[in-house]
C-alpha atoms as a printed R data frame, in Angstrom:
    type eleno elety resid chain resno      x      y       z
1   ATOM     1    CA   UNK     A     1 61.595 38.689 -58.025
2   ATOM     2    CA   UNK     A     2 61.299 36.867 -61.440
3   ATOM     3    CA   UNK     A     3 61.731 33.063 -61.653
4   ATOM     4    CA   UNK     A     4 64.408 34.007 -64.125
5   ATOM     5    CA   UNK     A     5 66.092 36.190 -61.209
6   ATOM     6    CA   UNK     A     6 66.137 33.868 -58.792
7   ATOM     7    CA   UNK     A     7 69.406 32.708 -57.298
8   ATOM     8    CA   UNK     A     8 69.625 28.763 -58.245
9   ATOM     9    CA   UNK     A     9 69.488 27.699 -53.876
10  ATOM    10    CA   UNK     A    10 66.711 29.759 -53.604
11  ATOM    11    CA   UNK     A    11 64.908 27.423 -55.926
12  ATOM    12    CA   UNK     A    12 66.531 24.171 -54.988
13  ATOM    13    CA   UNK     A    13 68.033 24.500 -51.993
14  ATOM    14    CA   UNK     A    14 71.724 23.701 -51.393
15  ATOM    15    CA   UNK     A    15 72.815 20.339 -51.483
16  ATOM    16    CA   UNK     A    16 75.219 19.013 -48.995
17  ATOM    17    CA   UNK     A    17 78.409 19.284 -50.951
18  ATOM    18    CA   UNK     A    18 77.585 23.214 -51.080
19  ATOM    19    CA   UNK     A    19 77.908 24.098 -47.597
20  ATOM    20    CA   UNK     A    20 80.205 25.122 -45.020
21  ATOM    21    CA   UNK     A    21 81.010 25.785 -41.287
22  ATOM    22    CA   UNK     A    22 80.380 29.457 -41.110
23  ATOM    23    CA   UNK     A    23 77.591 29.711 -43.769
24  ATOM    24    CA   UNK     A    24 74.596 31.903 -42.038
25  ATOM    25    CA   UNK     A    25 71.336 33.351 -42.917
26  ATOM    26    CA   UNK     A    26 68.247 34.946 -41.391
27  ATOM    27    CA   UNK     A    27 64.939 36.135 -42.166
28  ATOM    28    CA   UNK     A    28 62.742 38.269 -40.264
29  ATOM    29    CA   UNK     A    29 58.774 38.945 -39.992
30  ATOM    30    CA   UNK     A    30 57.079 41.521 -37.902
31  ATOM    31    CA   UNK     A    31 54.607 39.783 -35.644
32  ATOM    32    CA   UNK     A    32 51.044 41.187 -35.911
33  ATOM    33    CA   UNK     A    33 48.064 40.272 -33.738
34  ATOM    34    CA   UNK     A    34 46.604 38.183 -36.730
35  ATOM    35    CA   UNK     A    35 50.127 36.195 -36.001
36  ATOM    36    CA   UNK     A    36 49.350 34.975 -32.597
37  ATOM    37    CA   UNK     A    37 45.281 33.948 -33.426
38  ATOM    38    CA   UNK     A    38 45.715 32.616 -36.241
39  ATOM    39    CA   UNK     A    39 48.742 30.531 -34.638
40  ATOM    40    CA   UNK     A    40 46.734 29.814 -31.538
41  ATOM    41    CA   UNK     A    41 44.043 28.704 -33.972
42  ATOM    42    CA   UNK     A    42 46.070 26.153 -35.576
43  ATOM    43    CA   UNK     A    43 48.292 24.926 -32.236
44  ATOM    44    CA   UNK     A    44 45.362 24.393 -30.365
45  ATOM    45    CA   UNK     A    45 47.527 26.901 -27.597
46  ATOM    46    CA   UNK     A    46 44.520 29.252 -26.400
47  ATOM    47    CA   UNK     A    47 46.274 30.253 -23.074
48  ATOM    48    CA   UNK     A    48 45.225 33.901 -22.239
49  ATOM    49    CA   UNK     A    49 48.397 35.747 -21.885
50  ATOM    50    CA   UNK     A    50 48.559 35.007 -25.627
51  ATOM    51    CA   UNK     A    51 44.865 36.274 -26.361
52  ATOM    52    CA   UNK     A    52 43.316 37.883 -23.336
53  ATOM    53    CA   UNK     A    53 44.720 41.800 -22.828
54  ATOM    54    CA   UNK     A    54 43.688 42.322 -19.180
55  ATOM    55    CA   UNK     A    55 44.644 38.625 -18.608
56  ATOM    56    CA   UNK     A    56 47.974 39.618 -19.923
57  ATOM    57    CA   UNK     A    57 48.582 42.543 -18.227
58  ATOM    58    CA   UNK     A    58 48.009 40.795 -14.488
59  ATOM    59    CA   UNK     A    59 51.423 38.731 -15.393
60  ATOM    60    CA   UNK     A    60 54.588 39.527 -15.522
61  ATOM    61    CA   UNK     A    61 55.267 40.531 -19.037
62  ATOM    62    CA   UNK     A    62 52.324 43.347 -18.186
63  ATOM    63    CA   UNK     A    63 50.924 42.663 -22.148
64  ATOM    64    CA   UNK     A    64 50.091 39.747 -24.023
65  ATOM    65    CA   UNK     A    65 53.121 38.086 -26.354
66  ATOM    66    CA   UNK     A    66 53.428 35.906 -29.060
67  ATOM    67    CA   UNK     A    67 53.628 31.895 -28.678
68  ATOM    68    CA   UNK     A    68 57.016 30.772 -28.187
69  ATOM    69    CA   UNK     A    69 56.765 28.054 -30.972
70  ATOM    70    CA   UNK     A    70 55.663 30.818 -33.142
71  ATOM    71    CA   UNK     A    71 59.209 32.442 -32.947
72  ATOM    72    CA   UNK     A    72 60.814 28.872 -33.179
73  ATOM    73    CA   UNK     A    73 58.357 28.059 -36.665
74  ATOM    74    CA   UNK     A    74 60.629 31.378 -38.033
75  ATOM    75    CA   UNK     A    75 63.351 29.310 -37.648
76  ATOM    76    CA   UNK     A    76 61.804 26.295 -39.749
77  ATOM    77    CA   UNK     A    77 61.596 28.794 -42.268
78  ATOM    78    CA   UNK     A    78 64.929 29.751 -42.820
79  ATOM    79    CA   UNK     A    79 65.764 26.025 -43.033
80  ATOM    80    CA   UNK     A    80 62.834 25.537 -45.720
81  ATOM    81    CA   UNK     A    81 63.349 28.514 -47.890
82  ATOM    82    CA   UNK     A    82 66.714 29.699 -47.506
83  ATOM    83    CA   UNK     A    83 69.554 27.512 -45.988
84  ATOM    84    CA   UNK     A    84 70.066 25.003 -46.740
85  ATOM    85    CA   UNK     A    85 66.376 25.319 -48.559
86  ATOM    86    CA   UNK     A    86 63.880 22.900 -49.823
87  ATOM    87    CA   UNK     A    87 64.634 19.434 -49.718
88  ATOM    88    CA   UNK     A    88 66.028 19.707 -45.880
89  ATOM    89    CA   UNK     A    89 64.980 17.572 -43.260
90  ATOM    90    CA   UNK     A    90 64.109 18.836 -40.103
91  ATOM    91    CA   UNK     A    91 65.316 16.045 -37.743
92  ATOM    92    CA   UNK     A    92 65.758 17.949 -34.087
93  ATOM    93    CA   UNK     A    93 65.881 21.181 -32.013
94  ATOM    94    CA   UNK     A    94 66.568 22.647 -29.002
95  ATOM    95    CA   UNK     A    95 64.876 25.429 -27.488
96  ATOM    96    CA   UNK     A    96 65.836 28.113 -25.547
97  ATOM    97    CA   UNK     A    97 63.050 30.945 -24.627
98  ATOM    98    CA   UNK     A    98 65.013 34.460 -23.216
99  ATOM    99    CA   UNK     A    99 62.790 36.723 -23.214
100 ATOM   100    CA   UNK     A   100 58.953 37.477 -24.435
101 ATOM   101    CA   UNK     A   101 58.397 38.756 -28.171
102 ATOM   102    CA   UNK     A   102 54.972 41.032 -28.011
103 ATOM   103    CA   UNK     A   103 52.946 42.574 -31.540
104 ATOM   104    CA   UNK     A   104 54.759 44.774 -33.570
105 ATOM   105    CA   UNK     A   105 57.986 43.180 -32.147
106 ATOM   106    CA   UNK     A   106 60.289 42.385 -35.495
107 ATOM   107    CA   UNK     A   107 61.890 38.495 -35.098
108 ATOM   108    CA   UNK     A   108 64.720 37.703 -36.998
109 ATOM   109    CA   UNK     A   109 65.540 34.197 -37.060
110 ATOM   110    CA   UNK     A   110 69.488 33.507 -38.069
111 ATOM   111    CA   UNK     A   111 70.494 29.661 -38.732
112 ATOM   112    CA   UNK     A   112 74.504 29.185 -39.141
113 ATOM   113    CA   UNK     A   113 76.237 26.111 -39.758
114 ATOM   114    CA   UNK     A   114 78.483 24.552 -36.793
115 ATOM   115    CA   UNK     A   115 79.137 21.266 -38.093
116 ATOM   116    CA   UNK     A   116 79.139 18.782 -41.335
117 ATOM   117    CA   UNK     A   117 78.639 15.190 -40.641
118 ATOM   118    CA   UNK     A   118 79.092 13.700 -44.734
119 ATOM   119    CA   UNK     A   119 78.818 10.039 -43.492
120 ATOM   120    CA   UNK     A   120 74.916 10.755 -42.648
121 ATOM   121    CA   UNK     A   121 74.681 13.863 -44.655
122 ATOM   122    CA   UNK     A   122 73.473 15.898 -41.697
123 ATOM   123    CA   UNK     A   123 74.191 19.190 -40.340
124 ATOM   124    CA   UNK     A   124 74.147 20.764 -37.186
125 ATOM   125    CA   UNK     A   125 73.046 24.681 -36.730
126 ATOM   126    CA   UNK     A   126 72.922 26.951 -34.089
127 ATOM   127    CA   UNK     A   127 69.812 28.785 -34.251
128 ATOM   128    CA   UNK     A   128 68.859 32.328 -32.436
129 ATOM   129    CA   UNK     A   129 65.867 34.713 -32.898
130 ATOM   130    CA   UNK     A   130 66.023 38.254 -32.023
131 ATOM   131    CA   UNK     A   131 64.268 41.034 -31.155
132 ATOM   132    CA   UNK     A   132 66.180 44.653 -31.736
133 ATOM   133    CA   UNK     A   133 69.475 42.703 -31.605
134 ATOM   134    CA   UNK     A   134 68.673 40.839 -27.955
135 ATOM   135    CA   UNK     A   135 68.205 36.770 -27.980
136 ATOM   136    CA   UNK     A   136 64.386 35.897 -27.465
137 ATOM   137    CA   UNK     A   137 64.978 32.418 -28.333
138 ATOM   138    CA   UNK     A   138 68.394 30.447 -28.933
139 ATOM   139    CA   UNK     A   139 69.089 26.553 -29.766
140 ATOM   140    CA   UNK     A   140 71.030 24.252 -31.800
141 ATOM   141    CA   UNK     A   141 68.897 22.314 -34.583
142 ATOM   142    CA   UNK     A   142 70.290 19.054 -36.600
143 ATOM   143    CA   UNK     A   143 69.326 18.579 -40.680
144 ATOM   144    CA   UNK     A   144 69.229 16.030 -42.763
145 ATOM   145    CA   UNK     A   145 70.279 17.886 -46.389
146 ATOM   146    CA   UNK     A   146 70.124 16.247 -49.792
147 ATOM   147    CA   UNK     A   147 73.593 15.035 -51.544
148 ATOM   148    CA   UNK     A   148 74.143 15.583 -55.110
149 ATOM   149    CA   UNK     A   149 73.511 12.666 -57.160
């Protein structure tokens, strides 16, 4: 999409004023082998039922699957990119794991707004990711967002 095309909160982000209880977005990303080495790679998390395929298949998910944190860094996305968008603050989250995500699974990671706090500026979200509509990963995640000026 051109700069010119771009939606001014895509750019920006939203500031605080602009949100609302109820305000929800989501992005999603098809997790590919490369995904879980090059995360392993940078995490330092080399356990084997990430990486090892007969490893893996001795456990009980029977295959390898993606790092946990790997889903939850989808979520940091929204937040950075989308809602509320650059300028956040990512100050905490709570983690939930449901179920495993494996290659070729496709995560979507939706962040909604529960609750404004305008005396700190922050905001709480629930967060979820799914695979095929089922929770592999839900929480609640608190933002420090911008105010106009």
């Amino acid at each position: 999409m051109s700069e010119a095309g771009r939606n001014f909160s895509e750019c920006y982000g939203y500031k605080f004023e602009d949100l609302h209880v109820g305000m929800s977005t989501s992005l999603g990303h098809t997790v590919t082998d490369a995904d879980i080495l090059m995360f392993a790679g940078i995490s330092g998390d080399t356990n084997p039922v990430h990486l090892d395929d007969e490893f893996a298949q001795s456990t009980m998910f029977g295959a390898r699957i993606a790092h946990g944190m790997l889903s939850a860094s989808f979520i940091s996305a929204v937040f950075g990119t989308k809602l509320p968008g650059p300028g956040c603050i990512y100050l905490a989250q709570s983690l939930k794991f449901k179920a495993p995500v494996k290659v070729g699974d496709t995560v979507v990671a939706r962040v909604t707004v529960l609750e404004l706090i305008p005396e700190k500026r922050r905001v709480l979200f629930d967060t979820v990711c799914t695979v095929a509509g089922k929770p592999v990963l839900e929480g609640q995640a608190e933002l420090l967002v911008p105010a106009r000026r």
